[in-house]
VEXLO-192473 format. One line per field, with one value per residue (C-alpha): residue number from 1; y, x, z. Coordinates in Angstrom, 1 decimal. Example, Ala and Ser with C-alpha at 12.3 -4.5 7.8 and 13.67 -1.06 7.14 Angstrom:
REM VEXLO-192473
n <- 1; 2
py <- -4.5; -1.1
px <- 12.3; 13.7
pz <- 7.8; 7.1
END
This chain:
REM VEXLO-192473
n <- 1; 2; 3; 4; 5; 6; 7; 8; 9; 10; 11; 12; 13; 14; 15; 16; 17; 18; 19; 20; 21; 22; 23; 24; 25; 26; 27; 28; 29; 30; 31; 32; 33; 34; 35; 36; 37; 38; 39; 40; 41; 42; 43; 44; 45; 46; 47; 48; 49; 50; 51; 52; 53; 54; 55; 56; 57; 58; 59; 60; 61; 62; 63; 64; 65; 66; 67; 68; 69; 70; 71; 72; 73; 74; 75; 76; 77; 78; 79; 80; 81; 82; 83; 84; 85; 86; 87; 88; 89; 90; 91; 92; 93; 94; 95; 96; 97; 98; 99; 100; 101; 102; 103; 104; 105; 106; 107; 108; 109; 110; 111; 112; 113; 114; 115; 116; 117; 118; 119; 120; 121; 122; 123; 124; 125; 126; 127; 128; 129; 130; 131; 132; 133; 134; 135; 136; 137; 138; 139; 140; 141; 142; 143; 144; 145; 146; 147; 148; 149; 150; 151; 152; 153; 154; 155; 156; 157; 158; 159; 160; 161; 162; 163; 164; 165; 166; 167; 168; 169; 170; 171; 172; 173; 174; 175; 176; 177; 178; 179; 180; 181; 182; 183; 184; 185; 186; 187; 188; 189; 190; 191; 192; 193; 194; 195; 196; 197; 198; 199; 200; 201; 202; 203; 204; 205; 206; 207; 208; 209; 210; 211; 212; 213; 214; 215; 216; 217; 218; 219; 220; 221; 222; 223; 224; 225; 226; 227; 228; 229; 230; 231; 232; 233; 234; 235; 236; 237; 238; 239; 240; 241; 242; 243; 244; 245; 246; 247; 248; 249; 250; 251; 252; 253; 254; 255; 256; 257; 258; 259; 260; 261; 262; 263; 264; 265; 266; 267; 268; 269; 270; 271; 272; 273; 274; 275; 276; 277; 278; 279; 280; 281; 282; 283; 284; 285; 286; 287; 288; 289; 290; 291; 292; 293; 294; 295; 296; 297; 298; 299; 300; 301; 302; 303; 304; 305; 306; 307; 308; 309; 310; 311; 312; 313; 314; 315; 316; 317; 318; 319; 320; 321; 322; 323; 324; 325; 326; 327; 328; 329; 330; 331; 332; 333; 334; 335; 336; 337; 338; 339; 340; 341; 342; 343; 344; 345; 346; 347; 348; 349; 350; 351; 352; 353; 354; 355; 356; 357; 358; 359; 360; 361; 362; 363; 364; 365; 366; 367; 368; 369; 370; 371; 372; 373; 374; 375; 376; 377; 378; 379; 380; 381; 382; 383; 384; 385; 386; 387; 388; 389; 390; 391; 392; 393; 394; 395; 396; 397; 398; 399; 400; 401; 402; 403; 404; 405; 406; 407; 408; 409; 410; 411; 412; 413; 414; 415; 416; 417; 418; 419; 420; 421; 422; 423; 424; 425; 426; 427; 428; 429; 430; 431; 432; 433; 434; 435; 436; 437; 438; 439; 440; 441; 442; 443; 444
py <- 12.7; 16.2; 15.9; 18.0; 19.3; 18.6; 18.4; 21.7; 20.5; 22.1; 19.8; 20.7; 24.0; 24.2; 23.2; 25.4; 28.3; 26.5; 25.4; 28.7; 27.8; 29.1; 26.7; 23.5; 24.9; 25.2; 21.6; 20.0; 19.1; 20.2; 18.6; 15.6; 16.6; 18.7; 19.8; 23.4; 25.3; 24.6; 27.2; 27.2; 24.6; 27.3; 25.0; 23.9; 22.3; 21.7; 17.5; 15.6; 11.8; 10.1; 7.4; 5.3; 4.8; 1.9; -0.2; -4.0; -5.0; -3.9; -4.7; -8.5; -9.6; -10.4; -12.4; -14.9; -12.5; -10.7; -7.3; -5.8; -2.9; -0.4; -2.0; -1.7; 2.0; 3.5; 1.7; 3.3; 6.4; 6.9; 5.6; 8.6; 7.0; 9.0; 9.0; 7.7; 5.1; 3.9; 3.8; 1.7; -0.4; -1.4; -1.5; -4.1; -6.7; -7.6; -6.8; -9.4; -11.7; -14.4; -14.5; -11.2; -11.4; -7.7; -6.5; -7.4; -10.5; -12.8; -10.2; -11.1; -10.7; -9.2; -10.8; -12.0; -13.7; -11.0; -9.6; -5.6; -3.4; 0.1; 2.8; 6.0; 7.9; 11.8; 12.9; 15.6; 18.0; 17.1; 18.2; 14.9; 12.7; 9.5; 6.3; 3.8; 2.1; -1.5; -2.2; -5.9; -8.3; -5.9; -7.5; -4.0; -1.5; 1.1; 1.0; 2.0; 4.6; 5.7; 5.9; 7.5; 10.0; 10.3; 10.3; 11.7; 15.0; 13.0; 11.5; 8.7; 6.3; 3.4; 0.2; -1.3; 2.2; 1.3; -1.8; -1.0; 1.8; -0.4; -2.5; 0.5; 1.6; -2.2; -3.8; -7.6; -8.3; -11.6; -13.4; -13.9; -13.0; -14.9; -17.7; -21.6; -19.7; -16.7; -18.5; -21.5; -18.1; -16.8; -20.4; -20.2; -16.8; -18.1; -21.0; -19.0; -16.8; -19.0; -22.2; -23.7; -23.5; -23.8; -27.1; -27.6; -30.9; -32.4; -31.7; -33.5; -36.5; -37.0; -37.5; -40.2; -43.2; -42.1; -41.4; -38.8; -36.0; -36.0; -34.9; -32.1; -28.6; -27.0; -29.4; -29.5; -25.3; -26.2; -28.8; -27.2; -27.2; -27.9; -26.9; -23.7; -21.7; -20.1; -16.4; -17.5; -17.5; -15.3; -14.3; -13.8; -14.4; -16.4; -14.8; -14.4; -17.0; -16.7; -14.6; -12.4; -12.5; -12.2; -10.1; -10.7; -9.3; -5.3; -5.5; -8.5; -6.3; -2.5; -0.2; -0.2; -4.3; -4.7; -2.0; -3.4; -6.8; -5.6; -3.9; -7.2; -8.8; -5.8; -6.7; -10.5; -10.3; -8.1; -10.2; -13.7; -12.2; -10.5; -14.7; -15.5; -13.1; -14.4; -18.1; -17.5; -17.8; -14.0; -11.2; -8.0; -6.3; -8.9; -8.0; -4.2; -4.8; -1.9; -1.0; 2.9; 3.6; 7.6; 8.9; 11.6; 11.7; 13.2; 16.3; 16.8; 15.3; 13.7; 11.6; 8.5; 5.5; 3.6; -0.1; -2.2; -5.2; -3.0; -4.7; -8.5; -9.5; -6.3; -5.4; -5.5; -2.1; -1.1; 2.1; 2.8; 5.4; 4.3; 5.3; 8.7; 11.7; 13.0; 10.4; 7.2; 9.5; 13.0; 14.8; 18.6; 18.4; 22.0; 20.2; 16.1; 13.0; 10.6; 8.1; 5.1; 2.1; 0.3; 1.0; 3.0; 4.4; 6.4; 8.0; 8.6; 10.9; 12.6; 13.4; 12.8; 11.8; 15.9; 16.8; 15.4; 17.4; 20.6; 20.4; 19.7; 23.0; 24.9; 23.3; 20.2; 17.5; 14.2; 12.6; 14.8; 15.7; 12.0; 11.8; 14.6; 13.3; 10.3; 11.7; 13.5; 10.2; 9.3; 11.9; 11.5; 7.3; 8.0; 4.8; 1.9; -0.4; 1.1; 1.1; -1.5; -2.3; 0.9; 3.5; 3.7; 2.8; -0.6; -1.0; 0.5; 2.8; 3.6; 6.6; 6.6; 10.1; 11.9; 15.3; 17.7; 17.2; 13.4; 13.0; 10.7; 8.4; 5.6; 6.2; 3.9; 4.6; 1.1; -0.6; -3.9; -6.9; -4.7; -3.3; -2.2; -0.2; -0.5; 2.0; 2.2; 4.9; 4.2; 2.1; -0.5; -1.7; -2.4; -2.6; 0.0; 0.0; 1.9; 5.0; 4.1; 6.8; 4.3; 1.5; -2.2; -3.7; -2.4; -5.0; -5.4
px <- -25.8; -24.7; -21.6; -20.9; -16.9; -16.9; -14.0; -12.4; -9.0; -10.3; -7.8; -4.9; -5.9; -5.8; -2.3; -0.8; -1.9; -0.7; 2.6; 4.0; 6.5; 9.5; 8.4; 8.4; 11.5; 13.0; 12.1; 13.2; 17.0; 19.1; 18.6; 20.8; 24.8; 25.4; 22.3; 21.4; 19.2; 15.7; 13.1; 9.0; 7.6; 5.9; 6.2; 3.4; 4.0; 1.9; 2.5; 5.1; 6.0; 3.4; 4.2; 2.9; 4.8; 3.9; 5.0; 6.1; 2.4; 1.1; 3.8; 4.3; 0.7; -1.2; -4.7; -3.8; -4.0; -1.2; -0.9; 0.0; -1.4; 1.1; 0.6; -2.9; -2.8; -0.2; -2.1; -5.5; -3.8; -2.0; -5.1; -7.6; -9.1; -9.6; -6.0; -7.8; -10.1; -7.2; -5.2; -8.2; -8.6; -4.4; -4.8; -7.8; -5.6; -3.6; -6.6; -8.5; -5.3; -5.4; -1.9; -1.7; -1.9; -1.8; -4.8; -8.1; -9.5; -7.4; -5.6; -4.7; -7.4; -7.6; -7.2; -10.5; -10.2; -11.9; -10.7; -11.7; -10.5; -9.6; -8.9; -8.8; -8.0; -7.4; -8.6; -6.1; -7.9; -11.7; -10.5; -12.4; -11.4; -13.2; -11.8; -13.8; -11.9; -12.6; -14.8; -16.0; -17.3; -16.1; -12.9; -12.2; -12.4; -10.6; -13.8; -15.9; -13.8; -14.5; -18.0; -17.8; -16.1; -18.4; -21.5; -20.9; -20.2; -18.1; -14.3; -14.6; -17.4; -16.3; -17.2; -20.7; -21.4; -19.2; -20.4; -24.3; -22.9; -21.7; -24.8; -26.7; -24.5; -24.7; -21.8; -22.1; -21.1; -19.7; -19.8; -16.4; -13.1; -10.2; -8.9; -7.3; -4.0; -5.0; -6.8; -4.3; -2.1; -4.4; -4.3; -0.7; -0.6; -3.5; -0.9; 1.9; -0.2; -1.5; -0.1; -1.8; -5.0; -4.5; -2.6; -0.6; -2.0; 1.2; 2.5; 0.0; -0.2; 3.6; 2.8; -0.2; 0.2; 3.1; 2.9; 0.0; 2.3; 3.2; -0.6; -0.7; -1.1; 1.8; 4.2; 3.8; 4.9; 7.4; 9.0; 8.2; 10.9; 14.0; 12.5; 11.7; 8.5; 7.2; 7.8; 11.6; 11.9; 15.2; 16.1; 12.9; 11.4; 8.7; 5.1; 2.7; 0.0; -4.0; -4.5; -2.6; -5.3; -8.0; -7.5; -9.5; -13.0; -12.5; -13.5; -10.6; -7.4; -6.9; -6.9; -3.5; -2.6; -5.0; -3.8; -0.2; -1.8; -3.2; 0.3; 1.7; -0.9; -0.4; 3.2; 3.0; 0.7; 3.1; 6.1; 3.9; 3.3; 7.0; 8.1; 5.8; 8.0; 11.1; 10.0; 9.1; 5.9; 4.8; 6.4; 7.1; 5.3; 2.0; 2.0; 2.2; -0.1; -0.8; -0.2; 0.1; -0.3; 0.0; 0.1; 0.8; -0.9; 0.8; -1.8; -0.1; -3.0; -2.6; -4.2; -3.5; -5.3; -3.9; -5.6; -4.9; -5.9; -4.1; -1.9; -1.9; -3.9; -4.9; -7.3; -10.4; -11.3; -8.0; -7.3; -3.8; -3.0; -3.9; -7.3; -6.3; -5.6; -2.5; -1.2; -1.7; -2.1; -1.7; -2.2; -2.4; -3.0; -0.8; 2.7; 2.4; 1.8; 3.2; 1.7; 2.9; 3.3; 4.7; 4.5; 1.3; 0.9; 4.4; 3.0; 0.3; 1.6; 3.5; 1.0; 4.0; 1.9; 1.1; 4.2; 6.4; 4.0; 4.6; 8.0; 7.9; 5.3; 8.6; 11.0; 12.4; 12.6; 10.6; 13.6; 14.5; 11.4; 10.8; 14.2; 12.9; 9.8; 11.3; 13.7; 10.7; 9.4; 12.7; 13.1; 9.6; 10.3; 11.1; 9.4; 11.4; 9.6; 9.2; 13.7; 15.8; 19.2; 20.8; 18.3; 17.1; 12.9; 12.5; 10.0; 10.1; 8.3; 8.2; 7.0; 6.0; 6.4; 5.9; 5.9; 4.6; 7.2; 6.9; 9.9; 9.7; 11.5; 11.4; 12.1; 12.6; 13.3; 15.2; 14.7; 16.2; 13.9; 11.4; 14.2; 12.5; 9.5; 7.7; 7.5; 5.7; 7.1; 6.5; 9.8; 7.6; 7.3; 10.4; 11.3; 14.0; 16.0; 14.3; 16.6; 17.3; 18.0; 19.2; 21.6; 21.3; 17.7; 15.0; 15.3; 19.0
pz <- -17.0; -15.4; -14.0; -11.6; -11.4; -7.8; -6.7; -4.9; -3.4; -0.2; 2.0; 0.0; 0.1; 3.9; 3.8; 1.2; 3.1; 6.5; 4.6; 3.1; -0.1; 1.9; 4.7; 2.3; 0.9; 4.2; 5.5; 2.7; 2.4; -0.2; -3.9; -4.8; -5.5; -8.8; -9.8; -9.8; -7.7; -9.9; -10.3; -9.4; -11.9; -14.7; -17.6; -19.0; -22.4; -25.3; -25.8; -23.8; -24.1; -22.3; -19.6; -16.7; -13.9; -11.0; -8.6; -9.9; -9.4; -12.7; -14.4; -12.9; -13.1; -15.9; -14.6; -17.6; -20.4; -22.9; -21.0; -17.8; -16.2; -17.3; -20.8; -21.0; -19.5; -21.7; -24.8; -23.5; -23.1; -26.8; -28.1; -27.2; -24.1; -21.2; -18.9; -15.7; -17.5; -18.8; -15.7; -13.9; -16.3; -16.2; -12.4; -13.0; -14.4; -10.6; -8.8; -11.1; -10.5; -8.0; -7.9; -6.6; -2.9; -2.5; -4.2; -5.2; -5.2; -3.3; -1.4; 2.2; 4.5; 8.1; 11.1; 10.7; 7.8; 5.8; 2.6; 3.0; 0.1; 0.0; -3.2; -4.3; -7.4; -9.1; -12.3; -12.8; -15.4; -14.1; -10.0; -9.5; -6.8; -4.6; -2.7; -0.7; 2.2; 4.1; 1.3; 1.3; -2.0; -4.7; -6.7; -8.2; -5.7; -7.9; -9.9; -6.9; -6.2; -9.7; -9.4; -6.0; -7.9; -10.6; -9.4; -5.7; -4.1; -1.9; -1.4; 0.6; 1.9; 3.9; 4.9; 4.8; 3.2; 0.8; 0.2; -0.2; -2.0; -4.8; -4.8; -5.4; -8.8; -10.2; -8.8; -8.0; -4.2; -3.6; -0.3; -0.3; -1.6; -0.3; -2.6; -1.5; -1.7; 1.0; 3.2; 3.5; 4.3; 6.8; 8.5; 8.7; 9.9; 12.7; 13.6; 14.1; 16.5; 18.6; 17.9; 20.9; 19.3; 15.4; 14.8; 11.9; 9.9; 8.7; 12.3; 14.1; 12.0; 12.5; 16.4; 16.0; 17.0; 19.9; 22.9; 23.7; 24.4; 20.5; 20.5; 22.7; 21.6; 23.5; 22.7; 19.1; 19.8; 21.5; 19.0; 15.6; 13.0; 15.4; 18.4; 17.6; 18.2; 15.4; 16.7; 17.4; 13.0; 12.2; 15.2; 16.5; 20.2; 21.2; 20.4; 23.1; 22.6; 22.5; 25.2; 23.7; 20.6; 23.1; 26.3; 29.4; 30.5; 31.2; 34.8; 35.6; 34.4; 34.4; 31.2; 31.1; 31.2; 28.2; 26.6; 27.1; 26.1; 23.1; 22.1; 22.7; 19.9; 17.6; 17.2; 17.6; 14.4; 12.7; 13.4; 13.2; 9.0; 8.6; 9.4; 6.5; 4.6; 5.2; 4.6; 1.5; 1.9; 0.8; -1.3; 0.4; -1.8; -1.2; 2.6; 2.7; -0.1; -2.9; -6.2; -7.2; -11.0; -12.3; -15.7; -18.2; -21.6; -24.6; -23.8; -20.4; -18.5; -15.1; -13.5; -10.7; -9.2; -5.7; -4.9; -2.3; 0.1; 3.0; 5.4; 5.9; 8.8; 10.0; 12.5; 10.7; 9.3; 9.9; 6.8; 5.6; 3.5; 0.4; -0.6; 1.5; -0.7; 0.1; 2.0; -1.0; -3.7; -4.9; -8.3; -9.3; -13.1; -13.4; -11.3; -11.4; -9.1; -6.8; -5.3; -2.5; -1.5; 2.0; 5.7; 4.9; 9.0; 8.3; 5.1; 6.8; 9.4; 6.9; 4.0; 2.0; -1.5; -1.0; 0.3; -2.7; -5.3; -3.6; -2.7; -7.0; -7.7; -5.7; -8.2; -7.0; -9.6; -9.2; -7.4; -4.9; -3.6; -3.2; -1.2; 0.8; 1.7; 2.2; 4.9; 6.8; 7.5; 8.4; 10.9; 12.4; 13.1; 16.9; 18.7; 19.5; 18.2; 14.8; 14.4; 13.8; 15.5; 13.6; 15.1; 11.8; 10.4; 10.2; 7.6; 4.1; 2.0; -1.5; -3.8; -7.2; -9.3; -12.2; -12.6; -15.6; -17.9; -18.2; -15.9; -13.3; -10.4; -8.2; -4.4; -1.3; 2.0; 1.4; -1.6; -0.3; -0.9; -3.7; -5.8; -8.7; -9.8; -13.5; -16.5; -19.4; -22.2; -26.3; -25.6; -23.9; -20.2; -18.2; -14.6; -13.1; -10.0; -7.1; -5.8; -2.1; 0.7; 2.9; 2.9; 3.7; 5.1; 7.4; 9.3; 9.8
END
């Protein structure tokens, strides 16, 4: 068919002429300690060493079969096949994966119990670029988001839109795409928010046959695992319980009590799923969600692909950042890419997927304009509830780059609990240690 080149960059566009070089320059801090002042990236060379670079995802996960995602892209890739076919196709394998709790089919759902899926991805060379976002029944929503970018003249269609969407190019839409393992997970998470209501089995058969307060709802709360509630887990207070979840009718509180109310739910659900975390019971990396996947062919093509099952037990249609471009992923074919994973709200409000390939176009190397980006979103974490006991973010935040020379880097605002990010050069795929800016945990 007639493709049409559709893709003008108008966003980024707008912000190159609001953010002058000497601005970007200005805002970003200084490069790391003894290396020289670098000059506006001009380079453009004839054949580099190609390489994928991704978060552990694609390199962890292999849906039963003999590669991993950055395997099967960097193969694709020094086999003639197009860079960003390639790259979907190695970011199929964890979304195919059930074991992957992060993305695709089987990711956590939303507060509702729903899976909802959002992507998007670059062709560097083509200016093409499409997402979909709280996309429902699709396993492989990076594949959407490549037809969205093929056949479209649009960037991002959302929800049922996306959905009927799909149907409409020949995608098959399932009713339903948690698995056992993410809806036991979602049960859990439904216990530990309103433990009143949602009973834990094992629990409840240890009190039959005693006395009938063994039965009742708020005393199995009260006495779970030592006596603890389930929001008091590390340190943690007691959770509000379902009328929290709920709220009352409009017209029996004022604006501001629900609101307050709902606040009080927002961050119950967030602490409820962090507990999963430290129990075990999730990876970091599965409840942030996401894998971020960019390559460079030995042509010097770009191009990038961000999936993800978004934030565990999120309000339902809740959008992060990832199938946003510049915020989950950015590529100019003539400087590089980076792409994200983590708190996706903070990169969000920073843009930084955009911000790390410009502060690179002005000279920086991969690295350092990682770090910089890194300690924008740093600076901007003013609300209390978003810093830990140090006055510092407590959540984390990772970037994955490459710029046009095949170099590349790791970057965490932490690094603590996900240490490591994946690479895939003609030396094979192997994990390296992500470069933290800051020390210890966000949550100490």
């Amino acid at each position: 068919m007639d493709r049409r080149d559709f893709v003008r960059n108008t966003t980024a566009a707008a912000a190159v002429a609001a953010v002058t070089p000497a601005g970007l320059a200005a805002a970003a801090a200084a490069p790391s300690p003894g290396s020289a002042p670098a000059a506006p990236l001009v380079h453009t060379p004839r054949s580099v060493k190609p390489v994928v670079i991704a978060d552990v995802s694609s390199i962890r996960f292999r849906n039963g079969g003999p590669e991993s995602g950055v395997e099967r892209a960097f193969r694709g890739i020094t086999s003639g096949e197009d860079v960003l076919d390639a790259l979907v196709a190695g970011v199929n394998i964890p979304e195919l994966d059930p074991e992957e709790t992060g993305i695709g089919y089987g990711g956590l759902p939303n507060a509702d119990g729903v899976v909802q899926l959002d992507s998007c991805l670059m062709h560097g060379p083509r200016r093409w670029a499409g997402g979909v976002a709280a996309i429902e029944g699709v396993r492989t929503p990076s594949r959407v988001a490549r037809a969205v970018a093929e056949l479209t003249d649009h960037h991002l269609i959302v929800g049922e839109g996306a959905q009927r969407f799909a149907r409409e190019v020949g995608f098959t839409i399932e009713d339903d795409l948690n698995t056992e393992r993410s809806r036991a997970l979602w049960l859990e998470w439904k216990r530990r928010i309103d433990p009143g209501h949602w009973l834990d089995p094992e629990e409840r058969l240890k009190g039959m046959g005693r006395a009938g307060e063994d039965t009742d709802p708020d005393h199995i709360r009260g006495g779970r695992r030592g006596g603890r509630s389930p929001g008091a887990r590390s340190g943690r207070s007691a959770r509000p319980g379902p009328d929290a979840a709920r709220g009352m009718a409009v017209d029996r509180r004022t604006a501001r009590d629900l609101a307050q109310r709902m606040r009080e739910f927002a961050d119950a659900a967030l602490e409820a799923g962090l507990s999963m975390v430290d129990d075990g019971l999730i990876p970091e990396h599965s409840f942030w969600g996401t894998t971020n996947c960019n390559a460079i062919s030995p042509e010097g093509d770009i191009c990038g692909v961000t999936t993800t099952s978004g934030l565990a037990w999120k309000i339902a249609g809740r959008v992060g950042d990832s199938p946003i471009l510049g915020a989950g992923l950015y590529v100019d074919n003539d400087v590089g890419a980076a792409g994200s994973t983590g708190r996706g709200e903070a990169n969000l409000f920073n843009l930084c997927s955009f911000l790390i390939v410009e502060l690179m176009r002005q000279g920086m190397s991969p690295k350092d304009a990682g770090m910089a980006a890194l300690r924008r979103v740093k600076d901007h974490t003013v609300e209390r509830r978003l810093l830990n006991s140090r006055g510092l973010p407590n959540f984390d935040l990772r970037f994955f780059i490459l710029n046009k020379r095949g170099e590349y880097a790791g970057v965490a605002l932490y690094g603590a609990r996900e240490k490591n990010f994946a690479i895939c050069t003609e030396n094979g795929a192997e994990e390296l240690p992500l470069e933290g800016l800051l020390e210890g945990s966000p949550r100490d």
